[in-house]
C-alpha positions as CSV (number, residue, x, y, z in Angstrom):
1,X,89.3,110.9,-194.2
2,X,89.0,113.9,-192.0
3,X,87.4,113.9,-188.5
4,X,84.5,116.7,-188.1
5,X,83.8,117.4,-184.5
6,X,82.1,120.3,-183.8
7,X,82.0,122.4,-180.6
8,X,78.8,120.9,-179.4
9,X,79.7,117.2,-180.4
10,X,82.7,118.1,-178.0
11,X,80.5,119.4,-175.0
12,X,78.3,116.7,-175.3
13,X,81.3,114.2,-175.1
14,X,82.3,116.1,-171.7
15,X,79.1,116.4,-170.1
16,X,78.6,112.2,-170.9
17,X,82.0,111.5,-169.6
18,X,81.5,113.6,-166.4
19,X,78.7,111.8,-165.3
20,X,79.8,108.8,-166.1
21,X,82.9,109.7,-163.7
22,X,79.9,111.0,-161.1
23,X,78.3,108.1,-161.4
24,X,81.0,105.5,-160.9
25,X,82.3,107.9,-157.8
26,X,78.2,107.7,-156.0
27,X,78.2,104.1,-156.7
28,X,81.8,103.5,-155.1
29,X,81.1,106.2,-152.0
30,X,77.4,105.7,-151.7
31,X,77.7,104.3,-148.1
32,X,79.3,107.7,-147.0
33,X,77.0,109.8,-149.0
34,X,73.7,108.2,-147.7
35,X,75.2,108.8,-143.9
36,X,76.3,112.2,-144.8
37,X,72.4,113.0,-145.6
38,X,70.7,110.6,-143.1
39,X,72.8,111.0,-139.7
40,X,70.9,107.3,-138.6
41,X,72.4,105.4,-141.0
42,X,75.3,103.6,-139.7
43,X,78.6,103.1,-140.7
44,X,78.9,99.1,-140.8
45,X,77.1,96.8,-143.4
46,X,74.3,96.4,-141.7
47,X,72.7,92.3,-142.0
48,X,69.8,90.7,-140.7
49,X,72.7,87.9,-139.7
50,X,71.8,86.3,-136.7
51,X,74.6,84.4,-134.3
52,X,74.3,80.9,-133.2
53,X,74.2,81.4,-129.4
54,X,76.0,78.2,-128.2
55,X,78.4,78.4,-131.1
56,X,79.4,82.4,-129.9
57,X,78.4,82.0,-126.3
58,X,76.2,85.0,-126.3
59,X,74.5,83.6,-123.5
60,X,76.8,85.8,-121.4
61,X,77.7,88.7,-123.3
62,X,73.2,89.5,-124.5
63,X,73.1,92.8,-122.9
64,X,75.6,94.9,-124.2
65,X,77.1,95.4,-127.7
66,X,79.7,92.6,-128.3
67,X,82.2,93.1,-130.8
68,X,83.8,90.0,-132.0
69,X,87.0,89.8,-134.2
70,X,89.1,86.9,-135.2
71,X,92.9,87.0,-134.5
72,X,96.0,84.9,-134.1
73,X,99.4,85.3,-131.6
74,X,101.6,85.1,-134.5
75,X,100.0,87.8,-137.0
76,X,102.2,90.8,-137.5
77,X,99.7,93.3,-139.4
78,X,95.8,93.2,-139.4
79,X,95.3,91.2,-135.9
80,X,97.3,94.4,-134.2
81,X,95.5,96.8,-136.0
82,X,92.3,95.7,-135.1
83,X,93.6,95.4,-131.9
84,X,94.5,98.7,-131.5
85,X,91.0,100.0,-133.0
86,X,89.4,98.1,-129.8
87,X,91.5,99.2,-127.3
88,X,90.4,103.1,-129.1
89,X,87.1,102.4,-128.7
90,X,87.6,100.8,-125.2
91,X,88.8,104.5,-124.2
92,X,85.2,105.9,-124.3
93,X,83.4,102.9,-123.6
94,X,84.7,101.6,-120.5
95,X,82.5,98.7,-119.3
96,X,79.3,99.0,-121.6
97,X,80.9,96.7,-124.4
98,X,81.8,93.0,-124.0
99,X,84.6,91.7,-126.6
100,X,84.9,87.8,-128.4
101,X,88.1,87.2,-129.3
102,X,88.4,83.8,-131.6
103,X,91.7,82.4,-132.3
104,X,92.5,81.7,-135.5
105,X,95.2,79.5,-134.9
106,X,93.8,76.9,-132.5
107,X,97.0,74.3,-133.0
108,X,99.6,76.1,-132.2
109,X,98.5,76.6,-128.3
110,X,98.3,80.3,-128.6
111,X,95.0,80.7,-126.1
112,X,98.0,81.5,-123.0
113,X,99.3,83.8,-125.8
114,X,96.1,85.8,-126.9
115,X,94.8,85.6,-123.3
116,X,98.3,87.7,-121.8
117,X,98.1,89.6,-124.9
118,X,94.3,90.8,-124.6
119,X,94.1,91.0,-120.8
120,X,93.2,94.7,-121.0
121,X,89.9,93.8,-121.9
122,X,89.1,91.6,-119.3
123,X,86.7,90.6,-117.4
124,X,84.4,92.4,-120.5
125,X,86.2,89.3,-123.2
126,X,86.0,86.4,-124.2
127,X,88.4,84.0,-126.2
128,X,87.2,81.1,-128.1
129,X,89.7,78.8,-128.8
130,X,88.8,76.1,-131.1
131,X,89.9,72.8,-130.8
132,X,91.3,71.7,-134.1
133,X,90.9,73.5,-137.5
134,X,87.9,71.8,-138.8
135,X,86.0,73.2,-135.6
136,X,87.7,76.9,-136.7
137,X,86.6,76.2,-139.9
138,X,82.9,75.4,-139.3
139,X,83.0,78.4,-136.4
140,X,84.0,80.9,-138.9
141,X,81.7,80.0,-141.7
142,X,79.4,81.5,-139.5
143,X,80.6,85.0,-140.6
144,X,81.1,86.2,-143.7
145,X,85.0,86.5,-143.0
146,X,87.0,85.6,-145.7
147,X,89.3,82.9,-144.4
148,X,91.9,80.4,-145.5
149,X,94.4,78.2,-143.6
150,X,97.4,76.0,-144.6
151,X,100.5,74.6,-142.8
152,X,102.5,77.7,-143.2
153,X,99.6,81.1,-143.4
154,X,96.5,82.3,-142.4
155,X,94.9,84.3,-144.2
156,X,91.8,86.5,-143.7
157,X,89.9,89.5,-143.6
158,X,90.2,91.1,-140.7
159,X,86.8,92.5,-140.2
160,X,85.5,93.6,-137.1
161,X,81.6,92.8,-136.2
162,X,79.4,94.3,-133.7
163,X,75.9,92.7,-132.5
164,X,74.4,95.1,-131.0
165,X,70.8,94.0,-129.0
166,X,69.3,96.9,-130.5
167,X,70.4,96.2,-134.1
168,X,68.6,93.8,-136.4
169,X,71.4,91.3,-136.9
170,X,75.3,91.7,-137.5
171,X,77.2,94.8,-138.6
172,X,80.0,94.3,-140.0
173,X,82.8,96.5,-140.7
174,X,85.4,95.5,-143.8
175,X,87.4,98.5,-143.0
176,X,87.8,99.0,-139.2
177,X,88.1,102.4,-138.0
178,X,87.4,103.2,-134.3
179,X,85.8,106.4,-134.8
180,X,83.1,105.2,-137.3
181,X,82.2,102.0,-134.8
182,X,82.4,104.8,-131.8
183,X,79.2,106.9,-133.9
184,X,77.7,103.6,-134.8
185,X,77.3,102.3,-130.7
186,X,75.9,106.4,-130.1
187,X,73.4,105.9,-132.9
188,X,72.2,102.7,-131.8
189,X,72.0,103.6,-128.5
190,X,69.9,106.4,-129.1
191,X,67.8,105.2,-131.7
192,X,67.9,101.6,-131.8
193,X,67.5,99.8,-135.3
């Protein structure tokens, strides 16, 4: 049985499978495309989620951009990371952002640890240190981190979050990077959301 494919058939099976390729690239980079043509849009996932005041002690931190991460003494790749993305955007915002700080590993007395560690951002942060790991647990269901914890790891995300009071709930940012937080604090300052 022999195959006839003409010319066209075979043009037609390029053009379909480029945009199939063009399609799948727009639906994976959308984010970036939309910002590229619409300078407002921010960088984070933006949410309309609201934090519990008590629960985050905003109560002291409402009036400037707080951006909240979760970390632990002992992690030895995405705590430092994210880290070192605050202490970046520290650089150009001196004193107009506050900082939460929640330690992920409450049990192993690490607050004296995390509190030497993250000094630099003082007086602007604030550490929360849980009690026991069913208060962690119930404190981080409160954002959409990803989260798991047994005897031996911790395991989570790693996001970084910023609530901003101009910005209509959380922004979260799955893949931290200084630089695009930096542009998202101008553009809600400017603008507001």
């Amino acid at each position: 049985m022999k195959l006839n494919v003409s010319h066209r058939n075979i043009v037609h099976i390029g053009i379909t499978l480029m945009l199939c390729f063009t399609a799948v690239v727009m639906i994976f980079s959308s984010h970036q495309l939309i910002a590229a043509m619409n300078p407002s849009t921010l960088n984070g996932i933006e949410t309309r989620f609201q934090l519990d005041n008590p629960n985050f002690h905003l109560n002291e931190t409402n009036d400037k951009p707080l951006l909240i991460t979760g970390l632990f003494s002992t992690c030895k790749s995405t705590c430092p990371v994210n880290v070192s993305v605050l202490r970046k955007i520290k650089e150009t915002h001196q004193n107009d952002l506050n900082y939460l700080f929640i330690n992920l590993k409450p049990d192993l007395g690490s607050a004296e640890l995390l509190n030497d560690y993250l000094s630099e951002f003082a007086p602007n942060m604030r550490l929360i240190s849980p009690q026991d790991t069913k208060e962690l647990i119930r404190l981080i269901k409160m954002l959409p981190e990803n989260f798991s914890l047994s005897k031996t790891n911790i395991h989570h995300s790693g996001y970084i979050y910023l609530y901003h009071p101009k910005s209509k709930g959380l922004i979260t940012y799955t893949k931290p990077d200084s630089q695009q937080i930096i542009d998202d604090l101008s553009i809600l300052q400017l603008h507001g959301s």
